[in-house]
Backbone as a ProteinNet text record, in pm:
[ID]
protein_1_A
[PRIMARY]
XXXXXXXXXXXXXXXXXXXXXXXXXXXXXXXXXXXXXXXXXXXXXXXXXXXXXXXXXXXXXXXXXXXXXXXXXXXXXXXXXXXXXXXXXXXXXXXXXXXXXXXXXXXXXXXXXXXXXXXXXXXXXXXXXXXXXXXXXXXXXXXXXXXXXXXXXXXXXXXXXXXXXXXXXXXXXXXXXXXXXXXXXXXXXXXXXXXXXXXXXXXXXXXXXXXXXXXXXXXXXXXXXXXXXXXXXXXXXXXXXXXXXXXXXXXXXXXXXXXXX
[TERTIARY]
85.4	0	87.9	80.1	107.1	6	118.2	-13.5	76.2	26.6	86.1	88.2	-23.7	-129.2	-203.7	-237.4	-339.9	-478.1	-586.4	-728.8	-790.6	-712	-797.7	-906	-1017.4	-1110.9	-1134.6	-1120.2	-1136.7	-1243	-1320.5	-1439.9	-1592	-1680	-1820	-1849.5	-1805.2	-1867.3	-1742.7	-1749.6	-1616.2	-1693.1	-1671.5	-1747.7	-1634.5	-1664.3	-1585.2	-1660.9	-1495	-1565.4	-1586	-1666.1	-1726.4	-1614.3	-1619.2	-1555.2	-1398	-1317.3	-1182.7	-1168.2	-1278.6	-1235.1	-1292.5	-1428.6	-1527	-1523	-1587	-1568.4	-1456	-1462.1	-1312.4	-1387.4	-1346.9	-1412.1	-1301.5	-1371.8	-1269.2	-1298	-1238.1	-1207	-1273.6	-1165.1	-1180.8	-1314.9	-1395.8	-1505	-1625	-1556.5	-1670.6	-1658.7	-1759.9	-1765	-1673.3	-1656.7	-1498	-1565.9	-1508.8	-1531.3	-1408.8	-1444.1	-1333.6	-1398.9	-1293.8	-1326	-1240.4	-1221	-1134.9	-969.2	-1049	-917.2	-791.9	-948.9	-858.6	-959.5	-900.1	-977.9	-1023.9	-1133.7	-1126.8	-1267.7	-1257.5	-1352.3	-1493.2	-1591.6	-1675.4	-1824.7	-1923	-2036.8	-2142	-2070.9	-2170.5	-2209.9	-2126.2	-2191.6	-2351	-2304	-2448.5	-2583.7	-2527.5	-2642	-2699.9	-2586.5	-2661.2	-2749.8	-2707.2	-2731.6	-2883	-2897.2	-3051.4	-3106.4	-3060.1	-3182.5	-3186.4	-3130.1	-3138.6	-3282.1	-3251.5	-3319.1	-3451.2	-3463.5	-3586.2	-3665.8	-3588.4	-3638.6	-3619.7	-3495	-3527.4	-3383.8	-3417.2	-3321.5	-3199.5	-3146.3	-2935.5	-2841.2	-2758.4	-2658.9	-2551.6	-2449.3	-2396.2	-2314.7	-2253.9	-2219.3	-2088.6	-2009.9	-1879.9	-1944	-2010.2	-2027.6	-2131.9	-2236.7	-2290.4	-2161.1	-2062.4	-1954.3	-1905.3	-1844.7	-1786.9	-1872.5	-1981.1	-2097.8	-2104.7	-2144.9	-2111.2	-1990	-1861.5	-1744.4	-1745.4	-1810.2	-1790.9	-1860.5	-2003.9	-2089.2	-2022	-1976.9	-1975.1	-1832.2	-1749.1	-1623.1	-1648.5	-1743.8	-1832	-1875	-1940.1	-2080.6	-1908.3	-1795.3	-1708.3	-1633.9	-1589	-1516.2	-1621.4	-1763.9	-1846.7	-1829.4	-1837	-1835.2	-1764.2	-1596.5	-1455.7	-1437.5	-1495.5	-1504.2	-1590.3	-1670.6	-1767.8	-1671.6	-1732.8	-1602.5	-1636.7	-1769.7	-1817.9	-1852	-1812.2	-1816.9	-1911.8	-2038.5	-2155.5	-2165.9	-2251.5	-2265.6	-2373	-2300.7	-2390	-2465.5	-2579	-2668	-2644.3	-2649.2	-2630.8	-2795.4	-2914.3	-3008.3	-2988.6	-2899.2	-2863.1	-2757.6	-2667.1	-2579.4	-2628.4	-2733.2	-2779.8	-2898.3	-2987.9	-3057	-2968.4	-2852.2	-2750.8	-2737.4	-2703	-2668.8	-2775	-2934.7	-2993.8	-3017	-3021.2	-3014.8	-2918.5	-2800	-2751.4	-2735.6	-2811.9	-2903.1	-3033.2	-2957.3	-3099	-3162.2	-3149.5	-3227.6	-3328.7	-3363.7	-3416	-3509.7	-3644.7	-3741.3	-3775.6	-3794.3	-3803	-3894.9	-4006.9	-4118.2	-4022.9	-3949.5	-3882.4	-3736.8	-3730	-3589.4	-3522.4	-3684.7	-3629.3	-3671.4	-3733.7	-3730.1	-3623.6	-3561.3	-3433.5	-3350.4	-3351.9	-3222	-3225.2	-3333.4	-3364.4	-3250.9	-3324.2	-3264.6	-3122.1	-3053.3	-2964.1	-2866.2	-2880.5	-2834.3	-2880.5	-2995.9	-2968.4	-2929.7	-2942.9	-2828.8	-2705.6	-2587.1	-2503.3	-2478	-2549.1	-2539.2	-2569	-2616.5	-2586.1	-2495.6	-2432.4	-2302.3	-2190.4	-2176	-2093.8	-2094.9	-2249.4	-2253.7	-2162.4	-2244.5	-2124.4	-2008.7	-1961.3	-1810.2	-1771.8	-1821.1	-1773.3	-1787.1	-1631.2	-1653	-1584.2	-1641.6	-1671.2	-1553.5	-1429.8	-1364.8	-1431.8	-1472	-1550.8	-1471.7	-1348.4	-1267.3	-1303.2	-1393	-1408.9	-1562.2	-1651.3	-1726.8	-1671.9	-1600.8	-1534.8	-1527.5	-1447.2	-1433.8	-1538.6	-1637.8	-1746	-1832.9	-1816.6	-1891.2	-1834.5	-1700.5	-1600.1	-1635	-1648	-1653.3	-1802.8	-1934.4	-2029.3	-2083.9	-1967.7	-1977.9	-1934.4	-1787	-1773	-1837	-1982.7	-2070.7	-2091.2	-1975.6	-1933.4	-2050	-2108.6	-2181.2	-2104.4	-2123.8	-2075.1	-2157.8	-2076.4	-2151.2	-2032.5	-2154.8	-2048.2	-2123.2	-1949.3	-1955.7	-1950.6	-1991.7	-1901.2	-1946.7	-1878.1	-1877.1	-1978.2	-2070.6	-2145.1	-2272.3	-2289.5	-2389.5	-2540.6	-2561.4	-2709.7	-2713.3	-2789.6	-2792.3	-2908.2	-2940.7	-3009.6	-2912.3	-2825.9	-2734.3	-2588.8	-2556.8	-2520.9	-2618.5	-2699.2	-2768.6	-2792.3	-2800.7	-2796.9	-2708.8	-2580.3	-2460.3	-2394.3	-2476.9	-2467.7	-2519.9	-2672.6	-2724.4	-2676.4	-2690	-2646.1	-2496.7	-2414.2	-2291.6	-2325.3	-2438.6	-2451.2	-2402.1	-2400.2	-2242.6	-2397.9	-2542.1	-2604.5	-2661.4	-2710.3	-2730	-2628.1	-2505	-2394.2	-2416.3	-2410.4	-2440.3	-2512.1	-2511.9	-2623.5	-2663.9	-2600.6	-2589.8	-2533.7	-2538.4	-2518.7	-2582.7	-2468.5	-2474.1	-2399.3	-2494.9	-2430.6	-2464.8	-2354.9	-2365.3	-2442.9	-2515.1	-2615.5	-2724.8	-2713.8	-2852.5	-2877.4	-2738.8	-2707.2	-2627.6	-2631.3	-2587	-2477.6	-2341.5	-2243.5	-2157.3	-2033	-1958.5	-1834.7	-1785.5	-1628	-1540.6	-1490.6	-1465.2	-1503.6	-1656	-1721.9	-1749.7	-1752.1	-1769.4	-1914.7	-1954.4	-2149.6	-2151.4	-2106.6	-2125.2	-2052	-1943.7	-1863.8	-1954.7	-1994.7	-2116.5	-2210.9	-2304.3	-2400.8	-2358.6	-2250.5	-2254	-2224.6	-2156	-2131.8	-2266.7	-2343.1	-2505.8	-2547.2	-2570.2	-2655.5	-2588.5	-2478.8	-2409.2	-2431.9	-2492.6	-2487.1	-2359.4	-2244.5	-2164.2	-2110.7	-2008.7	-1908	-1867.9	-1829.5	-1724.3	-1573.2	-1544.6	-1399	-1417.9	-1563.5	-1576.5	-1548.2	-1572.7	-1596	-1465.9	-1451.8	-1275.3	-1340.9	-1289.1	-1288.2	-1180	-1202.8	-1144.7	-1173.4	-1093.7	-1063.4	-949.2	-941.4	-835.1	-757.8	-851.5	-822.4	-827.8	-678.8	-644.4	-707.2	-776.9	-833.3	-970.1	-1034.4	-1222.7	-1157	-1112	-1082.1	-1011.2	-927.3	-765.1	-856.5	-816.8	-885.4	-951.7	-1091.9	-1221.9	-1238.2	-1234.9	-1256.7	-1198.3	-1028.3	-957.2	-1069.5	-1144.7	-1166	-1276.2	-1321	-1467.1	-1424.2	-1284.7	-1195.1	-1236.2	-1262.6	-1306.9	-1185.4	-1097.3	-981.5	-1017.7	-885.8	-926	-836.1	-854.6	-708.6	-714.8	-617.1	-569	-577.9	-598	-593.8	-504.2	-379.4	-285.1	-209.9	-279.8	-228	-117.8	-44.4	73.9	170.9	128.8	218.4	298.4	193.2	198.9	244	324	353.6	231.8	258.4	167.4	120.9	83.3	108	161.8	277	350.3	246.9	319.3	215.3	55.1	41.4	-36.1	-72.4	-155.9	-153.7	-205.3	-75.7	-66.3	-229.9	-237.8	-352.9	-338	-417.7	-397	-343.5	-331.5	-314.2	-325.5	-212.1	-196.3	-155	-335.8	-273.7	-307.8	-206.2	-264.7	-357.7	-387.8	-505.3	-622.6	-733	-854.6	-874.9	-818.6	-909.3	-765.2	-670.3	-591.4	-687.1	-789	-901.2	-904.7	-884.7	-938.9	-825.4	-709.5	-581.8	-616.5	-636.5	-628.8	-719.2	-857.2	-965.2	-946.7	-836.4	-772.3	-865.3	-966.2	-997.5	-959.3	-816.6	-802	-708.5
-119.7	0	123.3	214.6	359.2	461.7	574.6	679.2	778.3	944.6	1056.3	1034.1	1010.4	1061.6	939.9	910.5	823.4	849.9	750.9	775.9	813.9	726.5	741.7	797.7	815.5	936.2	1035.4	996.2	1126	1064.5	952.2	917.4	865.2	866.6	876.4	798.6	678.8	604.3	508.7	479.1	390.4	315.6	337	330.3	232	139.5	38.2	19.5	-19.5	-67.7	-194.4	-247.1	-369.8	-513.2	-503.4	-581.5	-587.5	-706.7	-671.2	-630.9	-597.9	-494.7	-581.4	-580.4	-629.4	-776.2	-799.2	-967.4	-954.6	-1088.9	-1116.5	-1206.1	-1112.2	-1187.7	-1315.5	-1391.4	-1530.7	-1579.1	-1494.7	-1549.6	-1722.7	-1824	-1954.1	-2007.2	-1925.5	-1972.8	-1930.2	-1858.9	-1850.7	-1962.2	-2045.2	-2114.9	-2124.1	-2250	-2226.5	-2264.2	-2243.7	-2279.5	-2273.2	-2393.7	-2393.5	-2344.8	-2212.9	-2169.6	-2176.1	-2253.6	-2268.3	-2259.2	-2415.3	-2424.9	-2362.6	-2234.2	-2154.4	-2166.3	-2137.3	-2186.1	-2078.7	-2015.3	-1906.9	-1917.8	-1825.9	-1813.2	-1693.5	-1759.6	-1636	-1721.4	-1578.6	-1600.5	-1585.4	-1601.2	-1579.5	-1725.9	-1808.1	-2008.7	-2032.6	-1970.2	-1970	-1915.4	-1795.8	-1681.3	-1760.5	-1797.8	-1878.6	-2025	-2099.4	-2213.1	-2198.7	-2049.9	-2025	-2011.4	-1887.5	-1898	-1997.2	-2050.9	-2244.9	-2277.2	-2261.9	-2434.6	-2312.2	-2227.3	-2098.5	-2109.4	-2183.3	-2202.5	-2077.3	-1952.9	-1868.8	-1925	-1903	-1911.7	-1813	-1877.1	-1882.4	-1924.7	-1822.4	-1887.3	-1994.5	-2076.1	-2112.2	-2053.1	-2135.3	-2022.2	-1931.4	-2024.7	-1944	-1803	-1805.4	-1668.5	-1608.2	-1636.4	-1573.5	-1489.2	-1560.8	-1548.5	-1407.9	-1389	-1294.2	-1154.2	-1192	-1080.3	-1032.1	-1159.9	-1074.9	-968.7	-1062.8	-997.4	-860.8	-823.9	-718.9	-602.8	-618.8	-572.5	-525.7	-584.2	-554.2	-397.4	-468.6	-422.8	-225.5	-250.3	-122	-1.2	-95.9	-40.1	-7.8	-71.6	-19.7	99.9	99.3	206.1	346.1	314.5	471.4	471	415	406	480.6	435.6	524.8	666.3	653.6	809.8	899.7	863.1	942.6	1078.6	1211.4	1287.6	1283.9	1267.2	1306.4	1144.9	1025.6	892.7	870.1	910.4	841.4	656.8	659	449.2	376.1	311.7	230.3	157.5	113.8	33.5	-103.5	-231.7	-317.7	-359.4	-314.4	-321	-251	-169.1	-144.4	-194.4	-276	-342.3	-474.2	-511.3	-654.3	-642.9	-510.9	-422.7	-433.1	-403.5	-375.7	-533.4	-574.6	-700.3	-803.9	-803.4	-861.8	-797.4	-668.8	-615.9	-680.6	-696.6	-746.8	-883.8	-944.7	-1092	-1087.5	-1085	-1104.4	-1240.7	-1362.2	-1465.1	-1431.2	-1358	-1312.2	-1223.8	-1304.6	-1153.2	-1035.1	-938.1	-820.3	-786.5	-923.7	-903.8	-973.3	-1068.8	-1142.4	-1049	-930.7	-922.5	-844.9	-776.5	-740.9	-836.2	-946.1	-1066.3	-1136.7	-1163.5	-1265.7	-1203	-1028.5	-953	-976.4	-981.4	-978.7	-1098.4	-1237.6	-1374.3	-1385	-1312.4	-1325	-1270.4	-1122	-1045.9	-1074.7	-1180.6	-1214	-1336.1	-1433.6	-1532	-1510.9	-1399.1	-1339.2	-1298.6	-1202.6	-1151.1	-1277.2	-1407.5	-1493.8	-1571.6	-1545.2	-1590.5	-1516.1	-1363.1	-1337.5	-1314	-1327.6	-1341.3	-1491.5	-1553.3	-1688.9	-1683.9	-1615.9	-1585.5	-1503.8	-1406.2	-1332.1	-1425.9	-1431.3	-1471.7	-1385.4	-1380.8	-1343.4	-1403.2	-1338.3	-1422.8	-1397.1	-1496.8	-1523.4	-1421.4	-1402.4	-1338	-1200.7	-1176.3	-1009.1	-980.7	-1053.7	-1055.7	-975.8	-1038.3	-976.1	-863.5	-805.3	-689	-619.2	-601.7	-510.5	-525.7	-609.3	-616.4	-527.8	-564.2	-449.6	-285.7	-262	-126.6	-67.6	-177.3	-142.4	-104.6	-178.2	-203.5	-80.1	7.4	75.1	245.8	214.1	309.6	384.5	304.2	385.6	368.3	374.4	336.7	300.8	199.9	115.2	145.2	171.3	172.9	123.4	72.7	22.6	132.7	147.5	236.4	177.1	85.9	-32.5	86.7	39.2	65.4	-42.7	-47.6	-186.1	-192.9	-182.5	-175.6	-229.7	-346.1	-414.4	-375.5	-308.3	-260.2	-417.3	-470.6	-588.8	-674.4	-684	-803.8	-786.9	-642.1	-627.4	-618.1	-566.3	-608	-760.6	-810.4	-969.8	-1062.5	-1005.9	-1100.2	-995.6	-909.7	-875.8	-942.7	-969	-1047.9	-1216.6	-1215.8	-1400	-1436.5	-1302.6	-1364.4	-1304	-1274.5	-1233.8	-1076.9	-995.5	-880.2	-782.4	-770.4	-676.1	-590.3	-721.6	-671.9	-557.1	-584.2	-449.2	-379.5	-295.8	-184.8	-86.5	26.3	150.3	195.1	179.3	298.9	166.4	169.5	109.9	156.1	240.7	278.8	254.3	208.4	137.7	243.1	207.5	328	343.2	204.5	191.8	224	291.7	369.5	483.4	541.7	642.5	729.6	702.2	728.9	750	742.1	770.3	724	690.5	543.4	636.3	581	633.5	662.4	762.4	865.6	947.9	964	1079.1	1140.4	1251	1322.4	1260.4	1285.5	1229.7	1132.2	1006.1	941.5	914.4	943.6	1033.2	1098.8	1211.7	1298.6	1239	1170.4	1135.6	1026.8	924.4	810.1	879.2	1000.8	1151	1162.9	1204.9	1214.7	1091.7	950.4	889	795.2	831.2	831.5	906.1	989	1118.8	1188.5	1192.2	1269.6	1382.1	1412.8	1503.4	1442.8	1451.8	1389.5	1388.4	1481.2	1460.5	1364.1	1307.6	1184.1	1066.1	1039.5	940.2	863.6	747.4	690.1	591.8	622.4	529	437.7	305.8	179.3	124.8	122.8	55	22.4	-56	-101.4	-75.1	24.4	104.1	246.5	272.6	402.4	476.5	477.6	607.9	652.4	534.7	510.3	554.3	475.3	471.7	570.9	614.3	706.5	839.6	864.8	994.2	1046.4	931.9	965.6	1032.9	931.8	1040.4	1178.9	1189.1	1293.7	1421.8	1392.6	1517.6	1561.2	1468.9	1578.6	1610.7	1583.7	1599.6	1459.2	1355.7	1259.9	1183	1107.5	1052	930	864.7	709.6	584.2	507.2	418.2	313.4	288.7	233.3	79.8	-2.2	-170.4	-186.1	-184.2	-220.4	-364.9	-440	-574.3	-600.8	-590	-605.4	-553	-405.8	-281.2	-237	-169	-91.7	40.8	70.9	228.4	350.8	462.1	551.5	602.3	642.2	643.9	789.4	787.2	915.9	1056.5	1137.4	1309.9	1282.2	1165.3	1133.8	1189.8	1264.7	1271.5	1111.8	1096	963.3	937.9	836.6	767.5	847.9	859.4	915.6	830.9	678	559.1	421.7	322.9	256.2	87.7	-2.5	-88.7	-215.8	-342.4	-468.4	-592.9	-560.2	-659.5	-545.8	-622.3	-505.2	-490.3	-625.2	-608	-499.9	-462.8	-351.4	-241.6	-212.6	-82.4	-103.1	-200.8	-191.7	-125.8	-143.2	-80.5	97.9	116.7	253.7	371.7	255.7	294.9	324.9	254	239.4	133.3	19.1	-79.3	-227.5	-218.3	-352.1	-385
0	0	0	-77.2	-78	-91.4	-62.4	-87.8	22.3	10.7	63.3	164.7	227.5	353.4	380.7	522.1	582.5	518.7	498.9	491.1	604.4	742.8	831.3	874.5	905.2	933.3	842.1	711.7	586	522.5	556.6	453.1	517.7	485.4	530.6	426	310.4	224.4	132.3	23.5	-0.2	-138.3	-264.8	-377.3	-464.1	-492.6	-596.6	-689.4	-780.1	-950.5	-925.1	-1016.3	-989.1	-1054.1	-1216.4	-1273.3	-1206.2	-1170.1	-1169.1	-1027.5	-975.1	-829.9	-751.5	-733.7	-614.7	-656.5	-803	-884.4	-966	-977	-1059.5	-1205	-1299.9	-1419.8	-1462.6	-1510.7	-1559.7	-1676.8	-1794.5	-1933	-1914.9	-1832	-1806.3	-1789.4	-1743	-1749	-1865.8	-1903.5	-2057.1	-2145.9	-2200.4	-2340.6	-2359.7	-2435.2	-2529.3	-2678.4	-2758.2	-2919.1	-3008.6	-3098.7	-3190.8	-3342.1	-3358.3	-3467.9	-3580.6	-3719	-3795.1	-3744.2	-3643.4	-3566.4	-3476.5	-3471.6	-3314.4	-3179.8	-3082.3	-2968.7	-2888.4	-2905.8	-2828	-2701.7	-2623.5	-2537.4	-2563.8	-2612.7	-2632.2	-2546.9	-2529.1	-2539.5	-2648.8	-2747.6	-2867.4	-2926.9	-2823.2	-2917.4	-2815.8	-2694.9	-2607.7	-2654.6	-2678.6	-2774.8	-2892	-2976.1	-3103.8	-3063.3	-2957.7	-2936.3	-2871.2	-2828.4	-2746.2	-2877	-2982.7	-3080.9	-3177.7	-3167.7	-3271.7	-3190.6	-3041.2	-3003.5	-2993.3	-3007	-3021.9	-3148.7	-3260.6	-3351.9	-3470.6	-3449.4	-3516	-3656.2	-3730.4	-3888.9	-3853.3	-3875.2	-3838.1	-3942.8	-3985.2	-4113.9	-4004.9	-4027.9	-3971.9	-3871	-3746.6	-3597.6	-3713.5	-3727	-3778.2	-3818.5	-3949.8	-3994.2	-3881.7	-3812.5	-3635.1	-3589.9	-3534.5	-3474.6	-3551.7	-3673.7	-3728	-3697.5	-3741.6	-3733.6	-3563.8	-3496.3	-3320.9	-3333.8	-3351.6	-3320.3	-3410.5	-3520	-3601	-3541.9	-3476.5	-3413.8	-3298.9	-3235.2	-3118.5	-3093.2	-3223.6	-3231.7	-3272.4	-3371	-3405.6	-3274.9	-3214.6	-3088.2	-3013.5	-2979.4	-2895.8	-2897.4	-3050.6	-3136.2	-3131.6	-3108.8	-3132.6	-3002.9	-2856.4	-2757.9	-2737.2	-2787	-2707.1	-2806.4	-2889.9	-2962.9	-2876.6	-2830.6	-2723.4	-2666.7	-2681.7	-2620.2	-2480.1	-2464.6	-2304.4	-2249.1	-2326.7	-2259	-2239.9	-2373.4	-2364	-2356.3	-2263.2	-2279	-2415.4	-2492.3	-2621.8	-2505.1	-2459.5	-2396	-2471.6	-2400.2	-2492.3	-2577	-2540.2	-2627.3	-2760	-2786.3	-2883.4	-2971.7	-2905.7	-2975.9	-3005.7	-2968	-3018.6	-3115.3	-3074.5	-3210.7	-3392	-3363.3	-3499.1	-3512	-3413.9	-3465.7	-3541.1	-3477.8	-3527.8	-3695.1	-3703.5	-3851.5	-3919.8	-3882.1	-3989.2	-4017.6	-3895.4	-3945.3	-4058.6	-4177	-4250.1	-4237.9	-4196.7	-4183.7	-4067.7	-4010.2	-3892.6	-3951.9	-3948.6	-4015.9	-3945.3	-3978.3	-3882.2	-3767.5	-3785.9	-3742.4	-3547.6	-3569	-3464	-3458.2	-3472.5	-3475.7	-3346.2	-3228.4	-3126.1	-3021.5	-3053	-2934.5	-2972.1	-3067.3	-3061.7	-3018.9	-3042.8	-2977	-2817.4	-2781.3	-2636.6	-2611	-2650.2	-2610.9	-2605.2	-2720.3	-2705.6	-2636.5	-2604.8	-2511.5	-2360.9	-2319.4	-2179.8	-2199.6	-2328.4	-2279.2	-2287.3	-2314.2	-2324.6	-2163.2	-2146.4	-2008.8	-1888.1	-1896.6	-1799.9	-1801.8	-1929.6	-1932.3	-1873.7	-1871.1	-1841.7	-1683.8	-1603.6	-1448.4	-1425.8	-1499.8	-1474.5	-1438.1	-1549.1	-1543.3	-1431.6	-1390.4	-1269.8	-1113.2	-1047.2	-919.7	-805.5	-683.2	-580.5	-494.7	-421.9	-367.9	-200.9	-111.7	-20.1	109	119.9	239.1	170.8	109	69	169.4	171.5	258.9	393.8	478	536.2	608	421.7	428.5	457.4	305.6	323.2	491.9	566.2	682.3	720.4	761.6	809.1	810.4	677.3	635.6	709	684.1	758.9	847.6	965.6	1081.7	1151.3	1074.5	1063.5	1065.7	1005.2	922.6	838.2	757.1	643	528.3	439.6	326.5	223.1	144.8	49.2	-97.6	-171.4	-338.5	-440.8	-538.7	-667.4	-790.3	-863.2	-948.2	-1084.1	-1151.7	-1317.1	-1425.2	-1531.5	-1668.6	-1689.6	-1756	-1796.2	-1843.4	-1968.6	-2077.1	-2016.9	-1937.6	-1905.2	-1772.2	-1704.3	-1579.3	-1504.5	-1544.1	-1496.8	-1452.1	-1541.7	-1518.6	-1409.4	-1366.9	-1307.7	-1141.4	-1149.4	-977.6	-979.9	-1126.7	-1087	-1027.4	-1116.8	-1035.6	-902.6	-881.6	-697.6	-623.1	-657.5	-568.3	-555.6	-664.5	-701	-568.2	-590.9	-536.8	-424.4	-294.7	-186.7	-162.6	-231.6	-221.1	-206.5	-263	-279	-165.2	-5.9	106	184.3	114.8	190.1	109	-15.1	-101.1	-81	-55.1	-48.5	-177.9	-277.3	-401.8	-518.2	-639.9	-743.6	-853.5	-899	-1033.8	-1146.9	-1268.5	-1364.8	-1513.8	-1574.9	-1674	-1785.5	-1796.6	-1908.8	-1841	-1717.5	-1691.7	-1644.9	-1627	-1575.7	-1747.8	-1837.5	-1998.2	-2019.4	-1907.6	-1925.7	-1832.4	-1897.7	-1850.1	-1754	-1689.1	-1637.3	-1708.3	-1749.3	-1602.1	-1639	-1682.1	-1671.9	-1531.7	-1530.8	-1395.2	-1326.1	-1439.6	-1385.7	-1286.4	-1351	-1276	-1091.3	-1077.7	-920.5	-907.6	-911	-900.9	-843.8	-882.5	-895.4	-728.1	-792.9	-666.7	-514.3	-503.2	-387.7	-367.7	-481.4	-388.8	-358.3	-387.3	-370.5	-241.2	-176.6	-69.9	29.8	8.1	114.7	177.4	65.1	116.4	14.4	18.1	-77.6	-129.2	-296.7	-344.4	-245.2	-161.3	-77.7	-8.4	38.2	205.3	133.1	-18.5	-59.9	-120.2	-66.2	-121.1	-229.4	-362.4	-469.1	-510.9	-540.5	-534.9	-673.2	-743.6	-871.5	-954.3	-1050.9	-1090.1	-1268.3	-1283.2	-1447.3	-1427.9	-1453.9	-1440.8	-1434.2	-1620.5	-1656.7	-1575.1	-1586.3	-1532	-1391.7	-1325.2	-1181.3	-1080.1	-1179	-1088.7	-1147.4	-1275.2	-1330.1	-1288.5	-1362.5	-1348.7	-1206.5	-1133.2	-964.2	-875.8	-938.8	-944.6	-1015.3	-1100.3	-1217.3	-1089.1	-989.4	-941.2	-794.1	-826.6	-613.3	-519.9	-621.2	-512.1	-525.8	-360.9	-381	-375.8	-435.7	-507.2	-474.5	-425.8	-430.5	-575.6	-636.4	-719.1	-706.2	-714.4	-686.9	-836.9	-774.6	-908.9	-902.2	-902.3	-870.3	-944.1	-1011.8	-1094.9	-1102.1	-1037.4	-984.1	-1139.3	-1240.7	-1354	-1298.3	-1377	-1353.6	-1407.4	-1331.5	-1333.8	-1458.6	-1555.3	-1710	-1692.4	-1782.7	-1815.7	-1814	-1735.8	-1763.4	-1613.3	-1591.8	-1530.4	-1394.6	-1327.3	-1154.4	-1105.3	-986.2	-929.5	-844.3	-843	-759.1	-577.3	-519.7	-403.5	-278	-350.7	-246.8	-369.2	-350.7	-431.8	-354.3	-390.4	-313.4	-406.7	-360.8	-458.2	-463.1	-317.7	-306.7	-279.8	-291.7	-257.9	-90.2	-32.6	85.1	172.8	121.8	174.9	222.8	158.4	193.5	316.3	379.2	501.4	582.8	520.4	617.2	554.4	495.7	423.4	552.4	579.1	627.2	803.8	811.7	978.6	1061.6	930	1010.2	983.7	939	970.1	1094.7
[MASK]
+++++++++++++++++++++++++++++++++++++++++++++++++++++++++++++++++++++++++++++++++++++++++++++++++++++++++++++++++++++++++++++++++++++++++++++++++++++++++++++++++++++++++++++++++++++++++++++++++++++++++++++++++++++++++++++++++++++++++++++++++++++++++++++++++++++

């Protein structure tokens, strides 16, 4: 753990990113598929395999597959052009995608989008796990009286309170805001903003915890809210950069930051 200055007694709440931070996503557990003899991990053999057995008309997965990956690659690229970090919703990226399913008549083309974007999205709760000594923590912090919120980047706002609850984590939370419902992703100011009010404090009471620079370190710097870094690998600061205010590699360090472990 680093950092200038103690947290001790400087916060009234304590806001984490979700992916990477609170859960740990696992490539390993997504699908696997072999595609012209490469092996990759997607959720798009699940997606196709729901609307097969749905009965809707499908060119073969391979060319499915290209079209996800092209789609999706699109909806990301207008995403990071965003100057103000508007969020693509993923009802809209599975909207494009079913368009450019022409075997899909138009009359079925926003219920198959549906299917496939929540069998997508229970794939990727799947994939996210919960390491159990984090429990713990958040009691910790509670017990404390601090208030707890999660801040993600993350297109389906359903599927994120889903795999909160699923993995027990939702009963500690006060606040959870996700950016496909709030229209704008990290490190937009909005959203810091917004999680400061729905905390009941200042952006200064509130210590943010995440593990991507820009969303995480930045983003919270731009509205005066301080942040600790979860740099598990111990990456350097990016050149020209203002440093993280506290830099630690496991998550449950917050608790030393907080003066309760």
């Amino acid at each position: 753990m680093t950092g200038p200055a103690s947290a001790v007694g400087r916060f009234r709440a304590v806001a984490f990113d979700l992916f990477d931070t609170l859960v740990d996503f696992d490539p390993a557990r997504m699908p696997e598929v072999t595609i012209d003899g490469r092996t990759e991990r997607t959720t798009s053999r699940a997606a196709y395999d729901a609307l097969y057995e749905a009965g809707y008309a499908l060119p073969h997965y391979p060319a499915f597959h290209l079209l996800w990956l092209d789609t999706s690659r699109l909806v990301w690229e207008e995403r990071d052009r965003s100057p103000d970090h508007r969020e693509v919703p993923s009802s809209e990226r599975f909207r494009r995608l079913m368009e450019r399913l022409v075997s899909v008549p138009p009359a079925e083309k926003a219920e198959a989008g549906e299917l496939a974007r929540d069998t997508h999205m229970e794939a990727l709760i799947e994939s996210a796990s919960f390491d159990q000594g984090r429990f713990r923590m958040l009691k910790r912090i509670r017990e404390a009286g601090l208030k707890i919120g999660v801040v993600t980047n993350f297109d389906h706002t359903p599927a994120a309170h889903r795999l909160l609850e699923r993995r027990g984590i939702a009963p500690y939370v006060d606040a959870v805001l996700v950016s496909e419902e709030e229209g704008y992703r990290k490190p937009s100011p909005r959203l810091f903003l917004r999680a400061a009010e729905r905390l009941g404090a200042a952006p200064g009471e509130v210590l943010f915890v995440g593990d991507t620079f820009e969303a995480d370190v930045a983003g919270p710097h731009g509205v005066g809210m301080p942040c600790a870094w979860l740099n598990r690998k111990g990456a350097p600061v990016p050149e020209g950069a203002r440093p993280p205010d506290f830099e630690i590699r496991r998550l449950e360090e917050t608790l030393r930051l907080l003066g309760l472990a």
